[in-house]
NUZAVO-139059 format. One line per field, with one value per residue: residue number from 1; x, y, z of N, C-alpha, C in turn; residue in one letter. Coordinates in steps of 0.02 Angstrom, whole numbers, m for minus. Example, Ala and Ser with C-alpha at 12.3 -4.5 7.8 and 13.67 -1.06 7.14 Angstrom:
<pts>
resi c(1	2) .
neast c(660	642) .
nnorth c(m284	m112) .
nup c(390	354) .
caeast c(615	684) .
canorth c(m225	m53) .
caup c(390	357) .
ceast c(660	645) .
cnorth c(m165	2) .
cup c(390	394) .
resn c(a	s) .
</pts>
This chain:
<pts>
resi c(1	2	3	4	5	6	7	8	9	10	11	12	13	14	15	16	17	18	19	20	21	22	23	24	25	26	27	28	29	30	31	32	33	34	35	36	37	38	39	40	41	42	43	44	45	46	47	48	49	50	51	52	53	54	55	56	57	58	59	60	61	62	63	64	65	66	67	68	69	70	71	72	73	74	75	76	77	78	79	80	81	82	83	84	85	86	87	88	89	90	91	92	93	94	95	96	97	98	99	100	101	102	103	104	105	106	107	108	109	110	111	112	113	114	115	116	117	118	119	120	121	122	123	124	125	126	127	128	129	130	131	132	133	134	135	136	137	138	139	140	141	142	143	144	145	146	147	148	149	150	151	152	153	154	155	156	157	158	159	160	161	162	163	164	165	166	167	168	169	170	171	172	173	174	175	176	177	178	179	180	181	182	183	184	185	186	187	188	189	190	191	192	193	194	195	196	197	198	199	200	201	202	203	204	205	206	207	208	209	210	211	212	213	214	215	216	217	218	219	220	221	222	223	224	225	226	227	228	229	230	231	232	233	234	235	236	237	238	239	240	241	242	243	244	245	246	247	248	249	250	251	252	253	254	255	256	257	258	259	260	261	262	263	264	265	266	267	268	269	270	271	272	273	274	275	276	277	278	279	280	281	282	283	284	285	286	287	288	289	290	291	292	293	294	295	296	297	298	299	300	301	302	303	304	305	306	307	308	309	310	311	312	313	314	315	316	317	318	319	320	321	322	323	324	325	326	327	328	329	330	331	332	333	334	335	336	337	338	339	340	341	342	343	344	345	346	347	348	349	350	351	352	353	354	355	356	357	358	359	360	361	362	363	364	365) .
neast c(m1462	m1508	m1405	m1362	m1451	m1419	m1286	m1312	m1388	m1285	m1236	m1292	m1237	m1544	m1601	m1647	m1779	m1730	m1630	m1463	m1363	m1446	m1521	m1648	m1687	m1693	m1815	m1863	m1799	m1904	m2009	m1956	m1928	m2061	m2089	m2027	m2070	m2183	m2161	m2117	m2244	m2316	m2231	m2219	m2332	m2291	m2210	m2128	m2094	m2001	m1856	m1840	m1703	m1603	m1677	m1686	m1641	m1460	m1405	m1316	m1339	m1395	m1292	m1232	m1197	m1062	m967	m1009	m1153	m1153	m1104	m1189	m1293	m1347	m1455	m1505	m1615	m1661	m1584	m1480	m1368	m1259	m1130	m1181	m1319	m1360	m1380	m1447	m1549	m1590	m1662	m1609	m1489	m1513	m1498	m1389	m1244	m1139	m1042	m999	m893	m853	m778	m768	m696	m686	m655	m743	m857	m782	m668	m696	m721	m768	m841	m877	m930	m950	m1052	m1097	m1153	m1217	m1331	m1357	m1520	m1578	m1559	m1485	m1388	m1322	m1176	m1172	m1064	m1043	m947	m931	m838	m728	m551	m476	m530	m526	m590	m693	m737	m855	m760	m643	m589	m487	m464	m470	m400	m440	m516	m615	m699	m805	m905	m1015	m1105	m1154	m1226	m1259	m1368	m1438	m1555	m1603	m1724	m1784	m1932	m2000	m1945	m1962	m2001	m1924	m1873	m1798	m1744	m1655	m1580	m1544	m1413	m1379	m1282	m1218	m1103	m1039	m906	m947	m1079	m1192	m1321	m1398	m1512	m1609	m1662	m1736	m1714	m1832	m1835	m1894	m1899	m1939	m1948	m1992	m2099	m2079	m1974	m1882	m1883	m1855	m1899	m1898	m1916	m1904	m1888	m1804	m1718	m1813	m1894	m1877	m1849	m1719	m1615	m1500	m1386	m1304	m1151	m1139	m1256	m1263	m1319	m1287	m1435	m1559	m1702	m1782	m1716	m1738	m1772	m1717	m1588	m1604	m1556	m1448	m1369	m1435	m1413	m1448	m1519	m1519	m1643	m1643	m1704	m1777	m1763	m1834	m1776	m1684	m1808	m1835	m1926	m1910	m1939	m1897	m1849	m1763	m1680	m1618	m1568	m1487	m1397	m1282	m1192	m1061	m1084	m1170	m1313	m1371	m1515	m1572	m1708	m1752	m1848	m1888	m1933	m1884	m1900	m1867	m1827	m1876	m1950	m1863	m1813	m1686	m1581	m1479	m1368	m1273	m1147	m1084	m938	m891	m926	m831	m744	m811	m931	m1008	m1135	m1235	m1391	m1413	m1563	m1649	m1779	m1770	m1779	m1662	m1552	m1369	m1319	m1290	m1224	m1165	m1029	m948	m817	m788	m696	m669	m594	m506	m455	m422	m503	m626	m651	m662	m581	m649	m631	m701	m737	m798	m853	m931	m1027	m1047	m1097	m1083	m1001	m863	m803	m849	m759	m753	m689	m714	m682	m699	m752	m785	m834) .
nnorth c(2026	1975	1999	2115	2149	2093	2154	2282	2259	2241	2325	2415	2380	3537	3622	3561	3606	3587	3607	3615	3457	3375	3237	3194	3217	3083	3034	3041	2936	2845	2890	2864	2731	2686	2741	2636	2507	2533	2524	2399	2332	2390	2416	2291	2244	2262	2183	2063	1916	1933	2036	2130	2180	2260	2295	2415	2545	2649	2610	2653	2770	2762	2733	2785	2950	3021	2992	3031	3005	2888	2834	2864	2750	2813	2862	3017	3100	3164	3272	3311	3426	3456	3468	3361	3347	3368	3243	3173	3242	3379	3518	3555	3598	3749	3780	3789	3878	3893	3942	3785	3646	3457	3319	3153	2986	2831	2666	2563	2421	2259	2312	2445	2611	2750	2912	3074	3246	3394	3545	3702	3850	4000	4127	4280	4287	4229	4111	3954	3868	3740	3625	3453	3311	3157	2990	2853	2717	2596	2521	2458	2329	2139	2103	1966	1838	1679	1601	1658	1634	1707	1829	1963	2038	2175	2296	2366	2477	2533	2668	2762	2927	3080	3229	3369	3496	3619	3708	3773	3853	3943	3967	3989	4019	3894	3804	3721	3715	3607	3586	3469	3444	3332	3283	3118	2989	2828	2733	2592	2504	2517	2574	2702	2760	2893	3016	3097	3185	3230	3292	3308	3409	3435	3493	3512	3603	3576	3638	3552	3533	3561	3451	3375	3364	3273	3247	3170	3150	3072	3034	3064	3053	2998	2870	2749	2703	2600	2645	2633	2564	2449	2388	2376	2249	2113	2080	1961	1961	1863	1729	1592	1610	1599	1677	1779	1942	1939	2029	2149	2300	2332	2366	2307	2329	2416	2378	2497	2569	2604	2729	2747	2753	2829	2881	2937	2969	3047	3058	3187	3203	3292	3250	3243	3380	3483	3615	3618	3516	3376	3242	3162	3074	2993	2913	2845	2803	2710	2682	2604	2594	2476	2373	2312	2382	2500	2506	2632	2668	2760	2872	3015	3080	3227	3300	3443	3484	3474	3344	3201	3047	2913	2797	2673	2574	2486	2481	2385	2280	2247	2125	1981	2104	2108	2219	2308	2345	2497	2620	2773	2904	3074	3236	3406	3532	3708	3807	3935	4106	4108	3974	3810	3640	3468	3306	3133	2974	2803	2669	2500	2372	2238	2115	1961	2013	2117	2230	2412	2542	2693	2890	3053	3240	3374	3559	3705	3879) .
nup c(7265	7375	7452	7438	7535	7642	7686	7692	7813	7909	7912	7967	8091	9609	9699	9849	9977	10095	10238	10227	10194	10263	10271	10247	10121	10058	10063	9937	9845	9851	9770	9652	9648	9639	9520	9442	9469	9427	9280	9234	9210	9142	9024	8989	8911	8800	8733	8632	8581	8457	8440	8338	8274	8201	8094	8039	7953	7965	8098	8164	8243	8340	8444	8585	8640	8764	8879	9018	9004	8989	9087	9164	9154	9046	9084	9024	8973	9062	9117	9037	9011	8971	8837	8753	8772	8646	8565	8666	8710	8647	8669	8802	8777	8780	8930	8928	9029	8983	8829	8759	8700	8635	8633	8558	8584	8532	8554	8457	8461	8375	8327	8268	8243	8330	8317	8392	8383	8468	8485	8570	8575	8666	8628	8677	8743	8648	8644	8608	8495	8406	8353	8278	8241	8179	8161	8110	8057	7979	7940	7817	7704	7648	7483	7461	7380	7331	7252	7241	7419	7480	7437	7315	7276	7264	7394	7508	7627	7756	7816	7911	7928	8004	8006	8107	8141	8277	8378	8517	8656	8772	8835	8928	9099	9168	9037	8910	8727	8599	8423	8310	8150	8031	7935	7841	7810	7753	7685	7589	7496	7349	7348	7399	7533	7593	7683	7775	7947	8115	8258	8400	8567	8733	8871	9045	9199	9357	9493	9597	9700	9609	9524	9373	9219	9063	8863	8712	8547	8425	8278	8185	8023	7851	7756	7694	7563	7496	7331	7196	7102	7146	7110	6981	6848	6694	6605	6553	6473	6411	6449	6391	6251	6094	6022	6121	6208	6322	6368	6433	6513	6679	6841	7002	7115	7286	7429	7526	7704	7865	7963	8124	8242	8393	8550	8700	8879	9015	9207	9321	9478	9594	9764	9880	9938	9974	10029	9888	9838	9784	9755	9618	9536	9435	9285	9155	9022	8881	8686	8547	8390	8320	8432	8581	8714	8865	9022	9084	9222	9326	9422	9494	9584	9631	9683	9770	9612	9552	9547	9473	9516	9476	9426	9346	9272	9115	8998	9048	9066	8938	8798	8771	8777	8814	8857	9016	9174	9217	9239	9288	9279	9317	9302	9331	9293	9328	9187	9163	9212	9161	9078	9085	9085	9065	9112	9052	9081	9064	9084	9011	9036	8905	8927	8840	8740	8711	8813	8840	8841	8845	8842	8858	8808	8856	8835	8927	8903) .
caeast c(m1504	m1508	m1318	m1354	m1496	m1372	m1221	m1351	m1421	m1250	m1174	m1339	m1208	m1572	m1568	m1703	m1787	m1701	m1549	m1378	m1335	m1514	m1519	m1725	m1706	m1683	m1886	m1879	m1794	m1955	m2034	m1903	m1940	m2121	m2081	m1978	m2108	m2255	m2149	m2125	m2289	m2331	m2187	m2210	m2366	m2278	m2148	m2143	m2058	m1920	m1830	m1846	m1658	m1577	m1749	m1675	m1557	m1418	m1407	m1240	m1350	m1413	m1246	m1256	m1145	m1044	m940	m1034	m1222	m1167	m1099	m1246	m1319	m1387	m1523	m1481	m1636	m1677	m1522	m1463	m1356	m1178	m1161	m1199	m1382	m1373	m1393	m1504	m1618	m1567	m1695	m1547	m1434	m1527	m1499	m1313	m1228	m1088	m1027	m962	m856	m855	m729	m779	m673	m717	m642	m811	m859	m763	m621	m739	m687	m848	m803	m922	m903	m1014	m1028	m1151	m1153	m1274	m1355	m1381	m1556	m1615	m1579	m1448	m1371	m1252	m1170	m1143	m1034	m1046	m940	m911	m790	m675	m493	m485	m533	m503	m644	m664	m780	m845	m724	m567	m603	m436	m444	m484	m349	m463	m513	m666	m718	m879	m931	m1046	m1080	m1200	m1210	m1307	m1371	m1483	m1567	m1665	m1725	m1791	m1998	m2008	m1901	m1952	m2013	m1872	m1882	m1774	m1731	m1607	m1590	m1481	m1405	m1353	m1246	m1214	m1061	m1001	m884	m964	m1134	m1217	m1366	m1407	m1549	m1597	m1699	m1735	m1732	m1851	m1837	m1932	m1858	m1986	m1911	m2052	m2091	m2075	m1919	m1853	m1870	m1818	m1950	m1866	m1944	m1870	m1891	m1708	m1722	m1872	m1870	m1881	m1829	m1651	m1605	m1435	m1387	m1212	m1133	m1127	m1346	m1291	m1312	m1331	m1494	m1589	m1762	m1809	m1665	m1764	m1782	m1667	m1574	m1599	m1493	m1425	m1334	m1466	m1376	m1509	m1498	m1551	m1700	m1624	m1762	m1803	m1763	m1813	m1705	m1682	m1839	m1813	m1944	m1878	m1954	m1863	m1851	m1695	m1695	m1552	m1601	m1453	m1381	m1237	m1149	m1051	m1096	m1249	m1309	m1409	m1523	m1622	m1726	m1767	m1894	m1880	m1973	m1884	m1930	m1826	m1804	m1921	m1946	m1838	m1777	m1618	m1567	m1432	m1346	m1217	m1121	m1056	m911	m866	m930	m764	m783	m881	m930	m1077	m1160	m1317	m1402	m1478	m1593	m1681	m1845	m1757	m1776	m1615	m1486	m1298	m1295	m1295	m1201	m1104	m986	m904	m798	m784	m658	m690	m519	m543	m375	m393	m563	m691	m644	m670	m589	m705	m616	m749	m728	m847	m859	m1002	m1033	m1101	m1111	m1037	m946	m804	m850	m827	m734	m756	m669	m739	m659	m764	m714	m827	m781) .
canorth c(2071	1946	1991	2175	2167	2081	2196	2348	2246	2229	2396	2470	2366	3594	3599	3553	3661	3555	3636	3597	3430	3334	3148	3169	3186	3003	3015	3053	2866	2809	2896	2812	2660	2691	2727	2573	2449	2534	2537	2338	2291	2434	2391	2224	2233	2284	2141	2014	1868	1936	2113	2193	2204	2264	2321	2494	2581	2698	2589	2690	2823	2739	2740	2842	3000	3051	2954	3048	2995	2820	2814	2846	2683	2809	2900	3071	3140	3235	3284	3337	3498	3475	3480	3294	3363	3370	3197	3151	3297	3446	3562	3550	3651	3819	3776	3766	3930	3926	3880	3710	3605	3419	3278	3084	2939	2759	2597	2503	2325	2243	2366	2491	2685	2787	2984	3112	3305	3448	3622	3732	3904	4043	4189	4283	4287	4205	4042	3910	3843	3693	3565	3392	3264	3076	2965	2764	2685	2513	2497	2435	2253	2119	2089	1904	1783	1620	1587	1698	1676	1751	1915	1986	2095	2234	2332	2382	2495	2531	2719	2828	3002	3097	3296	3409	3578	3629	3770	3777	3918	3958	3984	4005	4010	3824	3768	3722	3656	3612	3532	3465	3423	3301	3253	3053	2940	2788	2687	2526	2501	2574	2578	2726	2792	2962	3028	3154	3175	3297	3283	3365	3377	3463	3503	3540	3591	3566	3653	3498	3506	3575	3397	3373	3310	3278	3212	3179	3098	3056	3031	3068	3058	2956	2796	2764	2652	2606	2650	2612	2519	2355	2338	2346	2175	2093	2046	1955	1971	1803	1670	1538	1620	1581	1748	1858	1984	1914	2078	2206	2339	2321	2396	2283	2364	2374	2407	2536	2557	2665	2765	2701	2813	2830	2888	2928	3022	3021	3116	3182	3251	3298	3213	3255	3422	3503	3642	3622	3435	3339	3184	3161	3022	2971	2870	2864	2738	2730	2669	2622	2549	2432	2352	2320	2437	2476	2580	2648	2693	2804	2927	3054	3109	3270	3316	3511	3501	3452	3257	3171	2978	2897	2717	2656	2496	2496	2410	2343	2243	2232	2085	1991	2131	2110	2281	2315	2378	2553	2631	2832	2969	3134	3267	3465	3598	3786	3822	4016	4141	4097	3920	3740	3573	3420	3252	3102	2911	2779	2560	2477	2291	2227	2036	1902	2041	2143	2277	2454	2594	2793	2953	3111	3291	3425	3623	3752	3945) .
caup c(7304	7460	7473	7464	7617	7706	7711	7742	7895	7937	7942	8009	8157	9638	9770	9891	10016	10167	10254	10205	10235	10286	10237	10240	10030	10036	10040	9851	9820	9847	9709	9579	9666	9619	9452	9401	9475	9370	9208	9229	9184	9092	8971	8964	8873	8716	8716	8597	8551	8408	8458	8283	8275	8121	8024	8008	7924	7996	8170	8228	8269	8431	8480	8625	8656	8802	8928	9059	8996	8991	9160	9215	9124	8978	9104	9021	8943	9104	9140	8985	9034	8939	8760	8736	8748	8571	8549	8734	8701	8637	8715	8867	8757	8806	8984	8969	9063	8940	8793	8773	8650	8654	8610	8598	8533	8553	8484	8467	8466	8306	8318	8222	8265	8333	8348	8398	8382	8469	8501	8580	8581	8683	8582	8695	8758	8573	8650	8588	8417	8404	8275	8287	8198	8213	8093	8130	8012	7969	7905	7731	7713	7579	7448	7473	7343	7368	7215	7282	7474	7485	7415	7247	7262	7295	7444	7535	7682	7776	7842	7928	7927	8017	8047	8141	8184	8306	8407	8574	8649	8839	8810	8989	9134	9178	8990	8848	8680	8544	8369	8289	8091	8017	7875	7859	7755	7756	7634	7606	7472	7290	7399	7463	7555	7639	7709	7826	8008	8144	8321	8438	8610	8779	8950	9089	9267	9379	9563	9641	9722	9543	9481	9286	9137	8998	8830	8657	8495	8388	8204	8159	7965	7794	7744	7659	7492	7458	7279	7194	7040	7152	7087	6897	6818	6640	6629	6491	6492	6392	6439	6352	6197	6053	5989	6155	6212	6398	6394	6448	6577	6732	6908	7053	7149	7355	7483	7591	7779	7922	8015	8218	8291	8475	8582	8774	8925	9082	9253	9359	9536	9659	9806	9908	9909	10044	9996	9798	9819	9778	9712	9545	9522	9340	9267	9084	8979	8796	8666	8480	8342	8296	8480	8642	8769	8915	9064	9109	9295	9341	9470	9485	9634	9610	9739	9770	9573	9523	9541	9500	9537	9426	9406	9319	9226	9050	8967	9105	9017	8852	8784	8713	8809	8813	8904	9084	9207	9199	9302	9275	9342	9293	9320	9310	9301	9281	9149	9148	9227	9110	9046	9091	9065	9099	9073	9073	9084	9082	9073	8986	9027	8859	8896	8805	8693	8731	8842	8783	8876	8816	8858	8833	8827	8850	8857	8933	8899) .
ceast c(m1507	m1452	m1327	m1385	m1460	m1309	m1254	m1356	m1359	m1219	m1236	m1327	m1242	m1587	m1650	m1681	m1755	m1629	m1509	m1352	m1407	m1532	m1595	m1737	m1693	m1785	m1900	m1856	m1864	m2014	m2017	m1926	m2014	m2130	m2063	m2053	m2163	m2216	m2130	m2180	m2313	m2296	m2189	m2274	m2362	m2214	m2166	m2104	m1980	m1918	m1846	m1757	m1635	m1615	m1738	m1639	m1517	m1424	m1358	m1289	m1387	m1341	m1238	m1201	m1123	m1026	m986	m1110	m1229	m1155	m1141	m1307	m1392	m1443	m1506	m1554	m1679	m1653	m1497	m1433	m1292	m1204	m1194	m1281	m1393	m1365	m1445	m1556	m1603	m1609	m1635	m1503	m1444	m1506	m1431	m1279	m1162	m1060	m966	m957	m840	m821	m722	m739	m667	m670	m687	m804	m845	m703	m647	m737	m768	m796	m860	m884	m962	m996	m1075	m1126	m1222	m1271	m1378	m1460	m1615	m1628	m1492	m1425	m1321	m1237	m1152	m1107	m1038	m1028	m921	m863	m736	m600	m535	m505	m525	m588	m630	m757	m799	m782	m647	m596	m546	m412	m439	m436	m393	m500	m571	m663	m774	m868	m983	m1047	m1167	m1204	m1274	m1314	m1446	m1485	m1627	m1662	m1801	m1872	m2020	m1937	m1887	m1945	m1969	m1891	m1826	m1781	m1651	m1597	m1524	m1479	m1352	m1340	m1209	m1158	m1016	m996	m894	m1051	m1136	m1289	m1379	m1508	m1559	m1664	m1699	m1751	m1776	m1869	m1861	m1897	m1919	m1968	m1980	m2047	m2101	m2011	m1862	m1839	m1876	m1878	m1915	m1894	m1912	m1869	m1834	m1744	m1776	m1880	m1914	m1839	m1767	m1641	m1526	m1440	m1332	m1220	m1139	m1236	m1322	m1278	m1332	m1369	m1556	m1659	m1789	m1743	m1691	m1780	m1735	m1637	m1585	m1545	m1483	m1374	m1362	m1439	m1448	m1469	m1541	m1598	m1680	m1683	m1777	m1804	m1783	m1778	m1729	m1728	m1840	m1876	m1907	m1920	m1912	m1869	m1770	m1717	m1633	m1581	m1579	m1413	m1349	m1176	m1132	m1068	m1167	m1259	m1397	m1458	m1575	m1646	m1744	m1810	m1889	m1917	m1950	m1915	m1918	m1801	m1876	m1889	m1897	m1845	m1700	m1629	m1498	m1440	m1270	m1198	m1061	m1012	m872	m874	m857	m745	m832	m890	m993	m1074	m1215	m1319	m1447	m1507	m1640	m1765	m1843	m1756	m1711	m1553	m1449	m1301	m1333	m1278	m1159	m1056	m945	m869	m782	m737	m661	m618	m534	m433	m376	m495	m607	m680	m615	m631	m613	m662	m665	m725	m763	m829	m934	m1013	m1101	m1086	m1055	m979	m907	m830	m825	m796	m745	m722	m711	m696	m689	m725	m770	m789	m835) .
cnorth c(2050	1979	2057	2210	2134	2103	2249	2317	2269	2292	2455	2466	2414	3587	3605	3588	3651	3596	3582	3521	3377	3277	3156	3196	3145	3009	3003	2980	2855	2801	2855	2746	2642	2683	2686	2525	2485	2526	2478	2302	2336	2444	2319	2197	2219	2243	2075	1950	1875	2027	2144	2211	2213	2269	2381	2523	2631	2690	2644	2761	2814	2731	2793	2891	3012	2987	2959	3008	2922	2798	2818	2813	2733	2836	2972	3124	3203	3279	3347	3426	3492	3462	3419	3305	3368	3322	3160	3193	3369	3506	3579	3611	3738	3830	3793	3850	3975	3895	3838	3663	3524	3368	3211	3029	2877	2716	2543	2456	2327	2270	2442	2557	2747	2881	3038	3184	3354	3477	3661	3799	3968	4100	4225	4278	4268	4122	4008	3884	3789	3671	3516	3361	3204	3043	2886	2757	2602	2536	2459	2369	2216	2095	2028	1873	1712	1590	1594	1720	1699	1809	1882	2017	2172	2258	2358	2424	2515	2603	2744	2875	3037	3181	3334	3468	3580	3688	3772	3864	3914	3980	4030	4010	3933	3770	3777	3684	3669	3570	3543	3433	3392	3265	3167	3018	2872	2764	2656	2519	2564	2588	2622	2734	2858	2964	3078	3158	3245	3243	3306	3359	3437	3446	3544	3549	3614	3617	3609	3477	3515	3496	3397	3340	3319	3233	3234	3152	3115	3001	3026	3070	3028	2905	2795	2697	2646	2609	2654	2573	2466	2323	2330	2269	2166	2062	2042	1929	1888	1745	1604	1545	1618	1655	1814	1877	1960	1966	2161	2236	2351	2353	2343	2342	2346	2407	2454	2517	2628	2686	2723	2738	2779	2890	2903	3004	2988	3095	3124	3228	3270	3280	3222	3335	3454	3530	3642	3537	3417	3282	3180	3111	3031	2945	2893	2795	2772	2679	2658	2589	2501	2379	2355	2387	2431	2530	2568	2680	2723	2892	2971	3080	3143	3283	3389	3530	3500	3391	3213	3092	2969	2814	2720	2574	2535	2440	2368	2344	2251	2183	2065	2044	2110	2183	2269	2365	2425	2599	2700	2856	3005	3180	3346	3499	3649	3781	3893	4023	4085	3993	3857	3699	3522	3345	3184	3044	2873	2699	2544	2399	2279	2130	1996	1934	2093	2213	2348	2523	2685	2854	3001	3172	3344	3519	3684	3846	4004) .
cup c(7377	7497	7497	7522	7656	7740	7722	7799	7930	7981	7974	8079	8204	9713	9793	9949	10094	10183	10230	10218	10254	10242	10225	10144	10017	10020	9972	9830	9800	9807	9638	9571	9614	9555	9414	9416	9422	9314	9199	9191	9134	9027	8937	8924	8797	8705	8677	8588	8503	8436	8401	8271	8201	8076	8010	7997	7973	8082	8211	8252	8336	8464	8509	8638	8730	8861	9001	9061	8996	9072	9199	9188	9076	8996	9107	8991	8977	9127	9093	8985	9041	8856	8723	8740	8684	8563	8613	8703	8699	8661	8773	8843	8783	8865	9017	9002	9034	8867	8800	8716	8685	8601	8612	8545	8571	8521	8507	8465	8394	8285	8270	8288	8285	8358	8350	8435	8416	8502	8515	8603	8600	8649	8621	8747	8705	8587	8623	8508	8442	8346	8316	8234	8235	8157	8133	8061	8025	7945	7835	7735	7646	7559	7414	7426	7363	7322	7238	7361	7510	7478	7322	7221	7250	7373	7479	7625	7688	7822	7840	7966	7967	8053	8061	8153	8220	8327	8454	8609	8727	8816	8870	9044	9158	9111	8951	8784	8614	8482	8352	8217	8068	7957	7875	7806	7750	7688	7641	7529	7401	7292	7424	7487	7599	7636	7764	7882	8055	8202	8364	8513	8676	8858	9003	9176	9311	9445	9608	9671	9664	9517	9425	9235	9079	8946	8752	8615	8448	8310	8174	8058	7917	7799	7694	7633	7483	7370	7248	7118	7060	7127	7019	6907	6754	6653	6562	6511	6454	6380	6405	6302	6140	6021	6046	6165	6296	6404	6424	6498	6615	6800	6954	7117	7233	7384	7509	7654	7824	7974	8097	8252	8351	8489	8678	8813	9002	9143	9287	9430	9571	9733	9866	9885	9966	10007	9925	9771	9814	9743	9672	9539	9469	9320	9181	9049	8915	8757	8584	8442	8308	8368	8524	8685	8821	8947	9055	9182	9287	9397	9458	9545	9620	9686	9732	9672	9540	9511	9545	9489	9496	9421	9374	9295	9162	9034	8989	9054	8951	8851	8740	8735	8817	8854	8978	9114	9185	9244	9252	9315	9272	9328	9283	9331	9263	9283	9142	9184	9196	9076	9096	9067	9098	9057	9095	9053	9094	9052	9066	8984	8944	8872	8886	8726	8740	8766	8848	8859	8832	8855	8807	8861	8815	8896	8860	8931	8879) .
resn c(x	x	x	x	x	x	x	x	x	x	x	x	x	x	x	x	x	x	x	x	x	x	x	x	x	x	x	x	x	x	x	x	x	x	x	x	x	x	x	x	x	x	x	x	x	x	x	x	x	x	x	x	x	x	x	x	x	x	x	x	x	x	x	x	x	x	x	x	x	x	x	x	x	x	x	x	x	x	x	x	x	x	x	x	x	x	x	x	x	x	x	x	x	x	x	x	x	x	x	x	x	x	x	x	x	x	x	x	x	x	x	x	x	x	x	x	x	x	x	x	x	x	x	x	x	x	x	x	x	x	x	x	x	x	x	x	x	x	x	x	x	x	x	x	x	x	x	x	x	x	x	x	x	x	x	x	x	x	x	x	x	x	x	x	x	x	x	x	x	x	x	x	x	x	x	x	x	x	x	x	x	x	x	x	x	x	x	x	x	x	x	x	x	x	x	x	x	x	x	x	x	x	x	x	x	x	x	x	x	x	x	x	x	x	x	x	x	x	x	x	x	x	x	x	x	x	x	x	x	x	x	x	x	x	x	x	x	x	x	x	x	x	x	x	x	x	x	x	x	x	x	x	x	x	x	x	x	x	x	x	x	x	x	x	x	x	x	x	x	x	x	x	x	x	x	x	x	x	x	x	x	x	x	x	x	x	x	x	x	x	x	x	x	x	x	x	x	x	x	x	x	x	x	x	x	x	x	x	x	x	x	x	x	x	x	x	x	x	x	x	x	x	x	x	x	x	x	x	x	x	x	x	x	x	x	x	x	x	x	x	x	x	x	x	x	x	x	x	x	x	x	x	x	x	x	x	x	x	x	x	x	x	x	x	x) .
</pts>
């Protein structure tokens, strides 16, 4: 049973009103500024000693989507206005102008394969619908004993699965809100678990300079059991008794875990804005449950809306971080009238491990 809580832990692995061109929206920095220093101490109340890491099942689902959302060190939930809103904060999806198909493939830390699928489509004036997919996975591996730590001569792999649909929907012209419901699965070898969650998430565009509120809670749910042939065991209820049966068919009892809830509110503004260009800046604080608190920082410099340049930091007053610094670019091409290609690129300093690169392909139409 120790064995089997320790391969779950494991694999749970606008423009402003200034003419054209006017440097005086640097004033707005100073708000951000404002905001980071209060969320220092105001975070650091709730920090403790041990992170909480690995207390909850179905970790790959904090793995964050979109080359774009990381480049800008992960401060997306105000932003949120490509299809990767369906995993930042899907409320965003109503917002989008067209629909948009999205294409993400990773080779994570460990050589472990992360792929994420999504699709958002406008209903008219009903609002938004999408799907997501999100599957992680291994290569085969050898099933190694302390007896045979060579191989058994059988075979083992480790996946998860995680799909989505959602639907936001315009309340107001400024107010958005969506959800998103998901079904989740988790398996490692003759081991599984599923479970299922909802997202729900709020977009508020303010008259302040059309600055961004964005707020969102990610897996909201139940708690998930692995369950499989690897719990049977014989199991004799009186080994000290002369004549028992030491062959009783028994199931080992595995625990209960909760899903990764995520908390996050963040803001975005355009700060700069001249002509098809402008620059983005973000902040985001989050809140899970399985980890301390942090921020994320991030910007976006959009050029003629066709390139675009991006940095950020995450993490900032996590306790225990390997992540940091991030660094993007982005690239927009119209392939016919009506249709988009968006190719996205992004670098993720994680530390003292291998540090992770992402492309994204994303098709508006």
């Amino acid at each position: 049973m120790i064995f089997i809580k320790r391969i779950f832990h494991q694999t749970n692995p606008y423009r402003f009103p200034e003419k054209s061109g006017n440097l005086s929206g640097c004033k707005w920095c100073s708000y951000f500024l404002l905001i980071i220093a209060l969320s220092n101490p105001a975070f650091s109340q709730f920090a403790v000693n041990v992170s909480k890491v690995s207390t909850t099942a179905a970790p790959f689902l904090e793995i964050e989507a979109g080359s774009r959302a990381v480049g800008m060190g992960s401060a997306f939930v105000a932003v949120a206005n490509d299809a990767t809103a369906l995993y930042w904060n899907v409320a965003g999806i109503s917002r989008l102008k067209q629909n948009e198909l999205v294409l993400i493939h990773t080779t994570w830390i460990a050589d472990i394969d992360y792929n994420y699928v999504g699709g958002v489509f406008l209903i008219d004036r009903l609002g938004a619908i999408g799907f997501s997919i999100t599957s992680l996975g291994t290569n085969e591996m050898k099933v190694r004993t302390v007896d045979e730590p060579e191989g058994t001569g059988e075979r083992f792999s480790v996946s998860d699965l995680a799909f989505g649909l959602a639907f936001a929907r315009n309340l107001t012209d400024r107010f958005s809100i969506g959800f998103n419901a998901k079904y989740i699965r988790q398996n490692i070898w003759n081991m599984s678990a599923t479970g299922f969650a909802i997202d729900i998430g709020t977009l508020f565009i303010t008259q302040f300079s059309g600055m961004k509120i964005g707020m969102s809670i990610s897996n909201f749910g139940g708690k998930m059991q692995m369950f499989g042939k690897g719990t049977f065991v014989n199991y004799d209820l009186a080994p000290t008794q002369e004549g028992s049966n030491d062959r009783i068919p028994a199931n080992l009892l595995t625990d209960k875990f909760p899903l990764p809830l995520i908390f996050r509110v963040g803001i975005a503004l355009d700060v700069l804005k001249f002509g098809s260009s402008h620059l983005t800046l973000a902040v985001d604080a989050a809140h899970p449950n399985d980890n301390t608190e942090y921020v994320n920082l991030g910007m976006e410099y959009a050029i003629n809306n066709r390139l675009f340049l991006r940095t950020g930091y995450k993490n900032l007053f996590m306790l225990d971080s390997e992540e940091g610094l991030t660094f993007g670019a982005g690239l927009k091409h119209r392939i016919s009238r009506s249709a988009k290609l968006i190719i996205d690129y992004s670098y993720q300093d994680f530390g003292r491990l291998i540090n992770a690169q992402r492309f994204s392909l994303s098709l508006e139409f």
